[in-house]
C-alpha positions as CSV (number, residue, x, y, z in Angstrom):
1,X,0.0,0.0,0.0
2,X,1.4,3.5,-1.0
3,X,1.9,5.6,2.2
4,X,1.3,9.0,2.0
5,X,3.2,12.2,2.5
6,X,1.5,14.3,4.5
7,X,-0.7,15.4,1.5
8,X,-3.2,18.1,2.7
9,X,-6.4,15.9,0.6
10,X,-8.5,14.1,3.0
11,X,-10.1,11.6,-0.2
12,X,-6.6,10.2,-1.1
13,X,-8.6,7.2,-3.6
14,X,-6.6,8.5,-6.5
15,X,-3.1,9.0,-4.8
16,X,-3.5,4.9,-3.7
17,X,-4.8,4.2,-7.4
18,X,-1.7,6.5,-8.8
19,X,0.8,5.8,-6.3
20,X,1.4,9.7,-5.9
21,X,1.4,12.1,-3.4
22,X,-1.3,14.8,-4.4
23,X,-4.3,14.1,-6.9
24,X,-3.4,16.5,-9.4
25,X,-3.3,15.4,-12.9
26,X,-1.4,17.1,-15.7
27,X,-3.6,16.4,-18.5
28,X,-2.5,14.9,-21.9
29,X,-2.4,17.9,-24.3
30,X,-0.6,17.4,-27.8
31,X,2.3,19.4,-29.2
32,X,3.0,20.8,-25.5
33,X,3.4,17.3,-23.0
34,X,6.2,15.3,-23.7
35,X,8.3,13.5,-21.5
36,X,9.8,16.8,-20.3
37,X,6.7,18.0,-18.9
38,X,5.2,14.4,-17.6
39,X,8.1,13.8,-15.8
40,X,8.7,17.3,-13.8
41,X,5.0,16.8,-12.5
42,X,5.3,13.5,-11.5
43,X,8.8,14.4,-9.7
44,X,7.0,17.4,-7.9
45,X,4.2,14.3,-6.2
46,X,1.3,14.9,-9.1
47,X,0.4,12.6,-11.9
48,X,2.3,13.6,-15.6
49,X,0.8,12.6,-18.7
50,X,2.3,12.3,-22.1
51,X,-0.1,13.3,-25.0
52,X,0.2,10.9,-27.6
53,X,-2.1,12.7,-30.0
54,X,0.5,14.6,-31.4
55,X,3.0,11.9,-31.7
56,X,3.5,9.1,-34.2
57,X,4.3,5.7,-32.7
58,X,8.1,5.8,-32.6
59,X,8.0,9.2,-31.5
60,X,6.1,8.4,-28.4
61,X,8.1,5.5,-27.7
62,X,11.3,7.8,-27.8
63,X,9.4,9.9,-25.2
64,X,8.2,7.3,-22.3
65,X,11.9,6.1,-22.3
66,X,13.1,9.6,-21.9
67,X,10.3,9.9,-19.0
68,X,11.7,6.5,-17.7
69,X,15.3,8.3,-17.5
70,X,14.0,11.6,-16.4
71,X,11.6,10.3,-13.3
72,X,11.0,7.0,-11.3
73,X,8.1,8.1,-10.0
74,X,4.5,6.9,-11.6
75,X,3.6,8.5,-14.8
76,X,1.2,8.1,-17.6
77,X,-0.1,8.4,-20.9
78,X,-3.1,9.8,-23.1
79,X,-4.4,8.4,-25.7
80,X,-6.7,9.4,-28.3
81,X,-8.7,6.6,-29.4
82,X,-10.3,8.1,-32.7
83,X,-6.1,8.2,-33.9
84,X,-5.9,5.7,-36.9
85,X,-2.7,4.2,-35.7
86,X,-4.3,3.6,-32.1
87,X,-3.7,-0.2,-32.0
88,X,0.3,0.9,-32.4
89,X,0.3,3.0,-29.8
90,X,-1.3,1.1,-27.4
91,X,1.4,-1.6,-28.5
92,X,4.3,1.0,-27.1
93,X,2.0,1.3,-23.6
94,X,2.3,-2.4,-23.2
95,X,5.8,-2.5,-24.7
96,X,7.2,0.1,-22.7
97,X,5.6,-1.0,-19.2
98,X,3.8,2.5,-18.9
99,X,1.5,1.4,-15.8
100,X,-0.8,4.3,-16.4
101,X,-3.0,4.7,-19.0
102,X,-6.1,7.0,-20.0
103,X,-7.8,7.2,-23.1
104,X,-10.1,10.1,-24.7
105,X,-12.1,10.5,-27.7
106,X,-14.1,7.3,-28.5
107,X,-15.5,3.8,-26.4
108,X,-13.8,3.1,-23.4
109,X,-14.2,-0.7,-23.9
110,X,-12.3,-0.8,-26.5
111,X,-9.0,-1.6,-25.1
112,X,-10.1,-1.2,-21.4
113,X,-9.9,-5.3,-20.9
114,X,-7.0,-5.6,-22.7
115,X,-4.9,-2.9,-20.5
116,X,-6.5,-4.2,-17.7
117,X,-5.1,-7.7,-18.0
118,X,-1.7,-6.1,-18.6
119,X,-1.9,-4.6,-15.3
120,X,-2.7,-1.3,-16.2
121,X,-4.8,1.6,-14.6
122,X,-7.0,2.6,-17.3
123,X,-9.3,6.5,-17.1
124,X,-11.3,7.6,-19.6
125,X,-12.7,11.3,-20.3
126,X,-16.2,12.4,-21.0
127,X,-18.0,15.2,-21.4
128,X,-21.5,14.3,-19.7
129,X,-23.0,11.9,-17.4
130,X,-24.0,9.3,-20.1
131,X,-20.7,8.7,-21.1
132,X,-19.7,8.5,-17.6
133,X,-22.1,5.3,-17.1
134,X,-20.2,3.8,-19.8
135,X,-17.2,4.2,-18.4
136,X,-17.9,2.9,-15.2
137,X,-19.2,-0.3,-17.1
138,X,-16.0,-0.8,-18.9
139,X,-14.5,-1.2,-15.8
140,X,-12.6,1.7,-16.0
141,X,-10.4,3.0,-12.6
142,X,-11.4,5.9,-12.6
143,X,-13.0,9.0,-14.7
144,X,-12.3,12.4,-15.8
145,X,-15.5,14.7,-15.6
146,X,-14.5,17.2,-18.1
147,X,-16.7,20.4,-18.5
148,X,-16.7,22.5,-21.7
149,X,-14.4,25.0,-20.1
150,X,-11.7,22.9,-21.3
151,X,-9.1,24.0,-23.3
152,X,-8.9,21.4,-27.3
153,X,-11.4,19.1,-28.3
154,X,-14.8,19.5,-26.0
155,X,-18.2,17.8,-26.4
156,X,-20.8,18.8,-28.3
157,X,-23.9,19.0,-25.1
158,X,-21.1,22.2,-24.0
159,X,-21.4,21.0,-20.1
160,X,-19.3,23.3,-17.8
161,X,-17.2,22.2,-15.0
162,X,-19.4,23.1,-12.0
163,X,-22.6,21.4,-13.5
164,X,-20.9,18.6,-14.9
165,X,-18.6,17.0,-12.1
166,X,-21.0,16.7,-8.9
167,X,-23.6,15.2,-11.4
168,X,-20.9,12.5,-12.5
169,X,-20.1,11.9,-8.8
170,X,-23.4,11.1,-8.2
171,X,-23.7,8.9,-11.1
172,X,-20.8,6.5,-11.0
173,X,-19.2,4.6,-7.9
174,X,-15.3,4.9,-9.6
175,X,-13.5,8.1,-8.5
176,X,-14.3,11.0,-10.4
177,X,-11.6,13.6,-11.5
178,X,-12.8,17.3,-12.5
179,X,-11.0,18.8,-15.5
180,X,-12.2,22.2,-17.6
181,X,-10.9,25.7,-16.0
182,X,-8.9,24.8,-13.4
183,X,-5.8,26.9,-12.9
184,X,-5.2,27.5,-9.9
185,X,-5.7,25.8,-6.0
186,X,-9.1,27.8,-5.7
187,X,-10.5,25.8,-8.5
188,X,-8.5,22.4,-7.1
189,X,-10.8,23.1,-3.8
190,X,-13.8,24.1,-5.5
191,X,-13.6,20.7,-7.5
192,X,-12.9,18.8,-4.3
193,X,-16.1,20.3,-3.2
194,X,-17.9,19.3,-6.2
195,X,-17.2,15.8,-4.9
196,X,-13.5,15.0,-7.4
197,X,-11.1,12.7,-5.9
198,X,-8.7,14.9,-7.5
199,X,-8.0,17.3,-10.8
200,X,-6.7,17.3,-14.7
201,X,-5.2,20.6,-15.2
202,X,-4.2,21.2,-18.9
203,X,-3.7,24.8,-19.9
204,X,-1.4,26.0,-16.7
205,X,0.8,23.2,-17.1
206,X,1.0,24.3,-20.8
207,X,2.4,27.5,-19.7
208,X,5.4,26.1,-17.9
209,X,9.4,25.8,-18.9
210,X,9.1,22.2,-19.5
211,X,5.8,22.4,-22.0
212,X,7.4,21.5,-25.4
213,X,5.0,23.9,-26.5
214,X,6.6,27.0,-28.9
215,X,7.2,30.6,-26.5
216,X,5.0,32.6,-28.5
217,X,2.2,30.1,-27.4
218,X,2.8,29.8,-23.7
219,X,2.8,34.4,-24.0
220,X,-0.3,34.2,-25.9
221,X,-1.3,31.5,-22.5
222,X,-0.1,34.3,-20.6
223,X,-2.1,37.5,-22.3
224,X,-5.0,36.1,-22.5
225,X,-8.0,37.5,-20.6
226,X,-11.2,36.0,-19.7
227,X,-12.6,36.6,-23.0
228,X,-9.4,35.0,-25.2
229,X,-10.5,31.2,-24.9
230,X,-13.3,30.9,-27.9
231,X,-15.4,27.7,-29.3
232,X,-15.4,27.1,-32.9
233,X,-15.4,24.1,-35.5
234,X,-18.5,22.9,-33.3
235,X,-20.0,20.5,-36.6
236,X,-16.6,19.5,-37.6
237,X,-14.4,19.1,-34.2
238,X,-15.3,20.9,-31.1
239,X,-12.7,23.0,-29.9
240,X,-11.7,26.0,-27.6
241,X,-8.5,27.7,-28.6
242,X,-7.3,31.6,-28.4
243,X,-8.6,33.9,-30.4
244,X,-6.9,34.8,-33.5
245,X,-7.0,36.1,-37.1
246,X,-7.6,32.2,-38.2
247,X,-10.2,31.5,-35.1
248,X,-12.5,34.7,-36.5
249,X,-12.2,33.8,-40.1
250,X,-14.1,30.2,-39.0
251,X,-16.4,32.1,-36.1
252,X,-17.4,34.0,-39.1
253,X,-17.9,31.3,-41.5
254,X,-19.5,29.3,-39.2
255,X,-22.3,32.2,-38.3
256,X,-23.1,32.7,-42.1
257,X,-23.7,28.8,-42.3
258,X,-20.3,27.3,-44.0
259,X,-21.0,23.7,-45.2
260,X,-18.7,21.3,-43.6
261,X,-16.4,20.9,-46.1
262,X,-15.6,24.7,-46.1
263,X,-15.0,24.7,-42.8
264,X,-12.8,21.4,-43.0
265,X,-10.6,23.7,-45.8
266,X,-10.3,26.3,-43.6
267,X,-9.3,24.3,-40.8
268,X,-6.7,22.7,-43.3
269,X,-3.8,20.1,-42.1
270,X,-1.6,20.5,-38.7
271,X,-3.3,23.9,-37.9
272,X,-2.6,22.9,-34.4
273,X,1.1,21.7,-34.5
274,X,1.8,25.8,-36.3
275,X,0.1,27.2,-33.3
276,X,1.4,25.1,-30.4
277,X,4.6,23.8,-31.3
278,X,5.8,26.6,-33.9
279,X,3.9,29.2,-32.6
280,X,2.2,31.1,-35.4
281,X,-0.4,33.2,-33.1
282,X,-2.4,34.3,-35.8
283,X,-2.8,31.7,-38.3
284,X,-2.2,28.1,-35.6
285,X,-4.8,26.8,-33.5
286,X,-3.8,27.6,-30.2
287,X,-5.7,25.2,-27.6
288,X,-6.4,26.7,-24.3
289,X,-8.9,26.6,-21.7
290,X,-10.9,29.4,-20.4
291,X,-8.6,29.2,-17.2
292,X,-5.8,30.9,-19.4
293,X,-7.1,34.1,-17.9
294,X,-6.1,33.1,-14.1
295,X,-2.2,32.8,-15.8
296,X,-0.3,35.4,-15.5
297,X,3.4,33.6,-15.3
298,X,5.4,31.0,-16.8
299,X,7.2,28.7,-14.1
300,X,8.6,25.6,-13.9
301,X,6.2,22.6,-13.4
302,X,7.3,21.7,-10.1
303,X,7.0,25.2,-9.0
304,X,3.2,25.1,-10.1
305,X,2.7,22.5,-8.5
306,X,3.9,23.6,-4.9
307,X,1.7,26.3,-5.9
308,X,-1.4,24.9,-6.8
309,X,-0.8,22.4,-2.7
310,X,-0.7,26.0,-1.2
311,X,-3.3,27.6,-2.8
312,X,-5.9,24.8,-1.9
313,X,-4.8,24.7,1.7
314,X,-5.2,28.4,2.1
315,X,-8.5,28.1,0.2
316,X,-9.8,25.0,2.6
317,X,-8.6,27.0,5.7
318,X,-9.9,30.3,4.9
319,X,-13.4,28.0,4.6
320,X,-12.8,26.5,7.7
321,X,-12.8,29.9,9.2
322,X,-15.4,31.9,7.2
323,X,-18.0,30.6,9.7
């Protein structure tokens, strides 16, 4: 049994499930966590994620043994299920002994059973309670509750955070992780509250020294305000991302009724690798959450996460106090 150390989170499900101190999750994002990133949260007591969807199979293999050489603490992976060359890169899980798997965009049973019987902890994301269900009868570990706040690819029924998570708590028996606008330990208590065993956190840890995302992109992270994170491509591929010269163009085309394929030719081929990873700002999809306006710095991962432990214990006293 993993001991704990002396974590300030009374519902430590996800830190026994993990084997990590604090049940913060650095969530999956392409073009911006590699093994870099993953590994600097895990080392700081979270849970690091490499996002596979930006990463052929090779390429990600490279990058979970560089997080083998860079951490020996538990760390994970995300993976995409709707990627064509899925089967391969679930091969490199199971090859490379990655104990930690979760999976996003498609059904959870597909290689739940077979990651299971590998020994693997296997979450899933969803975007609404139904999915959640689903999950839960997969035989998934554990789910992430993610509300339309969310920075990339969201869900089309556009549930936000608050709504979403305690209605997934109530729904499902597995421990429940909020994800969509958190950026800071206020919103780590205030999911807590909601009834999470812990937190994904995407767009803060995309704004860190060890995000292999481009400069310009983790500035633009760090300029925006609360009005910068905008939804677009909502027939084609739901998806919140910073406004820019390219994101107006398809808000536009989208409000004078743009036929699928004219919106697929606008959104064009690796819009999001320019963005993220080269760091065009006006013509790349840049892929934030609406918590991009709570971020105001760029610091290393491990000092976010001291950061976001602090935070939520101030918050939870202050609360303790406020009556």
């Amino acid at each position: 049994m993993y001991k704990m150390n002396n974590s300030p989170f009374n519902d430590n499900r996800l830190q026994y499930l993990f084997g990590i101190t604090y049940p913060i999750i650095q969530g999956g994002m392409i073009w911006a966590s590699g093994a870099k990133l993953a590994a600097a949260v895990s080392n700081a007591g979270g849970l690091g994620l490499i996002g596979s969807g930006s990463m052929k199979p090779d390429l990600l293999k490279n990058q979970v043994q560089k997080a083998h050489q860079l951490t020996d603490k538990p760390f994970g992976i995300n993976v995409p299920l709707m990627r064509g060359d899925v089967e391969e890169l679930i091969e490199v899980v199971l090859e490379q002994e990655v104990k930690i798997v979760f999976t996003s965009a498609g059904s959870p049973k597909r290689f739940t059973g077979l990651l299971k019987g590998e020994g693997r902890k296997v979450v899933h994301v969803v975007p609404a309670v139904k999915f959640a269900l689903k999950v839960e009868e997969a035989g998934c570990d554990a789910v992430v509750a993610e509300g339309f706040e969310a920075g990339g690819h969201n869900g089309v029924d556009m549930i936000t955070t608050m709504a979403l998570v305690p209605q997934v708590v109530d729904a499902v028996s597995i421990p429940v992780i909020a994800a969509g606008g958190i950026a800071d330990g206020r919103g780590v208590a205030a999911a807590i509250a909601l009834g999470a065993a812990g937190v994904q956190i995407g767009t803060r840890f995309a704004a860190t020294v060890e995000s292999s995302g481009h400069e310009n992109y983790k500035e633009a992270i760090v300029t925006a305000d609360s009005t910068s994170a905008v939804f677009g491509l909502l027939r084609i591929g739901p998806a919140r991302m910073l406004r820019n010269k390219w994101t107006e163009r398809v808000r536009a085309a989208e409000a004078r009724g743009a036929t699928d394929d004219e919106l697929r030719e606008l959104l064009g081929r690796k819009r999001e690798m320019h963005g993220i990873f080269e760091g065009d700002l006006e013509e790349g999809q840049l892929e934030a959450g609406q918590g991009a306006g709570l971020i105001r710095d760029i610091h290393t991962a491990g000092d976010i996460m001291e950061r976001l432990v602090k935070e939520y214990e101030e918050t939870v006293t202050k609360l303790s106090y406020s009556g």
